[in-house]
C-alpha positions as a Python dict, from the first residue, in 0.01 Angstrom:
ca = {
    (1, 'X'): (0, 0, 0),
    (2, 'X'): (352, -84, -127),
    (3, 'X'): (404, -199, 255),
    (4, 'X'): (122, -472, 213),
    (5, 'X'): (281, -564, -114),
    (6, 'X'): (629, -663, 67),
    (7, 'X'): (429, -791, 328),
    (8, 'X'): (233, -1030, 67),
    (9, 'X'): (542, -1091, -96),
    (10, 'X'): (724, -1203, 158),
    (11, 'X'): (468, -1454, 311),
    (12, 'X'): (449, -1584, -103),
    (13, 'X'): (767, -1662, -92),
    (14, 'X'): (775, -1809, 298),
    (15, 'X'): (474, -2047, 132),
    (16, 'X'): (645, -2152, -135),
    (17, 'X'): (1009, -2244, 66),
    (18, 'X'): (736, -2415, 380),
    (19, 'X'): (649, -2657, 58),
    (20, 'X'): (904, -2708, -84),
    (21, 'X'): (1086, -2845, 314),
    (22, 'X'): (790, -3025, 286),
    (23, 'X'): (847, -3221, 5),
    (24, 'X'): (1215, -3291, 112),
    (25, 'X'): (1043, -3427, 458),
    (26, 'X'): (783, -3659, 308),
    (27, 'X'): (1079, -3794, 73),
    (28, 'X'): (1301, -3812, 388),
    (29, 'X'): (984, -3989, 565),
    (30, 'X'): (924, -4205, 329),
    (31, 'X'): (1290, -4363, 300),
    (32, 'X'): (1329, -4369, 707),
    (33, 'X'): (983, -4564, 700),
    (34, 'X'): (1104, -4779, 412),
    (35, 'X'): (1434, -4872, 572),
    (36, 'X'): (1219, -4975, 852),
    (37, 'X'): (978, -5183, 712),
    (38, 'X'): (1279, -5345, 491),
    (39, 'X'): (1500, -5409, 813),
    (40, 'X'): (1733, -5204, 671),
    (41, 'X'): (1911, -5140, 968),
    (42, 'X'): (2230, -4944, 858),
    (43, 'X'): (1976, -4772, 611),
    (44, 'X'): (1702, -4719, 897),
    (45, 'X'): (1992, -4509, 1139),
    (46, 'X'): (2157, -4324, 903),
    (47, 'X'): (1839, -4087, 917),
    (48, 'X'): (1924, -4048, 1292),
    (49, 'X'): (2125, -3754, 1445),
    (50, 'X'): (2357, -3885, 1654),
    (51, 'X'): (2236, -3728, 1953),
    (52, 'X'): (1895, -3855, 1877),
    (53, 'X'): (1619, -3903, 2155),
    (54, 'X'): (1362, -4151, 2106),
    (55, 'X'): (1093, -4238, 2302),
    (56, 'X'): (896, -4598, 2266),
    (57, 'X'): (799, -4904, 2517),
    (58, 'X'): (713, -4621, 2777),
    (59, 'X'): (1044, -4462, 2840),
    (60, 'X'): (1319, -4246, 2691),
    (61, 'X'): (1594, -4529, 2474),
    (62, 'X'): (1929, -4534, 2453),
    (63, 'X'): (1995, -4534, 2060),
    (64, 'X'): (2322, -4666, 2021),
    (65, 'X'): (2124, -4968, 2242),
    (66, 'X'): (1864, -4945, 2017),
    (67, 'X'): (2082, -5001, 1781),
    (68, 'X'): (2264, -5300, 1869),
    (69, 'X'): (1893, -5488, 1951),
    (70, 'X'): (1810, -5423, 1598),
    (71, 'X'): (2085, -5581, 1429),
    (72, 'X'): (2065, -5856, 1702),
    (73, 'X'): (1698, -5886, 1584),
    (74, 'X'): (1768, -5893, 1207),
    (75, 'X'): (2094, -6153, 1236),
    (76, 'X'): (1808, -6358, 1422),
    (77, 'X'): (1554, -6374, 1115),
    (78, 'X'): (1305, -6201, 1281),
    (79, 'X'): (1212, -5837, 1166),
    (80, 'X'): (963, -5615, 1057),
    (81, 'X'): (697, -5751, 780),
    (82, 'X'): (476, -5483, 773),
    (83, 'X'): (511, -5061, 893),
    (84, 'X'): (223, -4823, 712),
    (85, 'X'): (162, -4476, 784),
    (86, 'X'): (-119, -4302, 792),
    (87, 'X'): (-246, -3980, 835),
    (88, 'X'): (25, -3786, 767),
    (89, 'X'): (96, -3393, 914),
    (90, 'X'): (438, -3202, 835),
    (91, 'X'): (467, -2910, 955),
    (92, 'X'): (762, -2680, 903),
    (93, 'X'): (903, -2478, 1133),
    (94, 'X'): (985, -2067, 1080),
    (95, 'X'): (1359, -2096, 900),
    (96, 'X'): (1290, -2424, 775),
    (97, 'X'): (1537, -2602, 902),
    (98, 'X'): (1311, -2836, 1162),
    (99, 'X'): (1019, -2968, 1074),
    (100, 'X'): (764, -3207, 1299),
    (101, 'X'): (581, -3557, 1126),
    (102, 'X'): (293, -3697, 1282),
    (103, 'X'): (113, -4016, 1194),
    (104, 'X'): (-26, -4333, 1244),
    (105, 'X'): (148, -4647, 1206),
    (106, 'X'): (33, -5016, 1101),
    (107, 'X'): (311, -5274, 1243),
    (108, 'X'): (378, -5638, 1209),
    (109, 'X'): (693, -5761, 1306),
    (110, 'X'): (806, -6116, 1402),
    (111, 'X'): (1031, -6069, 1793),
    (112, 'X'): (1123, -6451, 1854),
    (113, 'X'): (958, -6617, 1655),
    (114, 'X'): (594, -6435, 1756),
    (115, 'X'): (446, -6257, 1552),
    (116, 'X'): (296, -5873, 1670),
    (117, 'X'): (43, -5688, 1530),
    (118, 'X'): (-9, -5374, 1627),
    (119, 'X'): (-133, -4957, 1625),
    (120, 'X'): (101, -4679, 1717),
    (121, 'X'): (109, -4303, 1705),
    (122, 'X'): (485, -4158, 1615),
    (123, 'X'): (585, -3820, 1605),
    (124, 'X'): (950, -3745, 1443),
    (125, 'X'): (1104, -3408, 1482),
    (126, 'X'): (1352, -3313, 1190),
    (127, 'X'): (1638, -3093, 1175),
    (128, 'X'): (1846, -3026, 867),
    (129, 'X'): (2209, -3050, 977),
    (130, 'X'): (2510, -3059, 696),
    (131, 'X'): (2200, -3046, 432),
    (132, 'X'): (2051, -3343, 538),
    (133, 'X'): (1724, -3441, 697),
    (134, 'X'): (1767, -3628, 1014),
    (135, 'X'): (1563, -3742, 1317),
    (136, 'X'): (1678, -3545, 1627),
    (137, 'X'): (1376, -3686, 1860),
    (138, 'X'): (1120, -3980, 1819),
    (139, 'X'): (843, -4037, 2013),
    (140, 'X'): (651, -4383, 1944),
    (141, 'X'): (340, -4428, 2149),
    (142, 'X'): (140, -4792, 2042),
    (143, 'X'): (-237, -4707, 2070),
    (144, 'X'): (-484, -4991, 2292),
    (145, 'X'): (-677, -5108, 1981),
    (146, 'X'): (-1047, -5256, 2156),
}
């Protein structure tokens, strides 16, 4: 009995530290997705690792690249108007210190002069590293909306 009792214990507490990495990912989500839809470039990469991997317009980016094009796109007055999630998951790895967000995301941005609309699927994986939340891999998939 007293074995059942750690054992109950133990995943109590495991519960409780799962929501409480959580809470520090949907706070760390929120300001990456924020810095985004602000054009907050130097904000926006700060929440990247920088050996991040990200994934979007079909194939693996460089991110320093990345980078440059979106203060290139910025110092051009275009930018993003509009980035919404939806359908948020987080789900916290054993140890938590990586956790995975998936969602669905709303985007209008203005890329010379046009204005884009469109319906994307992103996953972020998260790693604590020096006590902060960053974005080790991105994957960005934009959804055919009929």
């Amino acid at each position: 009995m007293s074995g059942l009792l750690a054992a109950l214990a133990c995943l109590v507490a495991f519960t409780a530290h799962a929501e409480s990495v959580e809470a520090e990912i949907e706070a760390a989500l929120d300001g990456f997705n924020k810095a985004y839809a602000t054009n907050d470039v130097a904000a926006y990469f700060d929440y990247y690792a920088d050996d991040a991997t990200v994934f979007f317009s079909g194939e693996r980016q460089d991110l320093a690249v990345y980078e440059e094009q979106w203060h290139a796109l910025i110092d051009s007055g275009d930018g993003v108007l509009l980035n919404e999630m939806s359908d948020i998951v987080i789900q916290v790895l054993p140890g938590g210190n990586v956790a995975i967000s998936t969602y669905f995301v709303t985007n209008k941005a203005r890329y010379d002069g046009q204005v884009a609309n469109l319906r994307a699927f992103e996953t972020d994986v998260w790693n604590k590293i020096d006590g902060e939340w960053k974005v080790v891999s991105l994957h960005y998939t934009e959804l055919n909306e009929d």
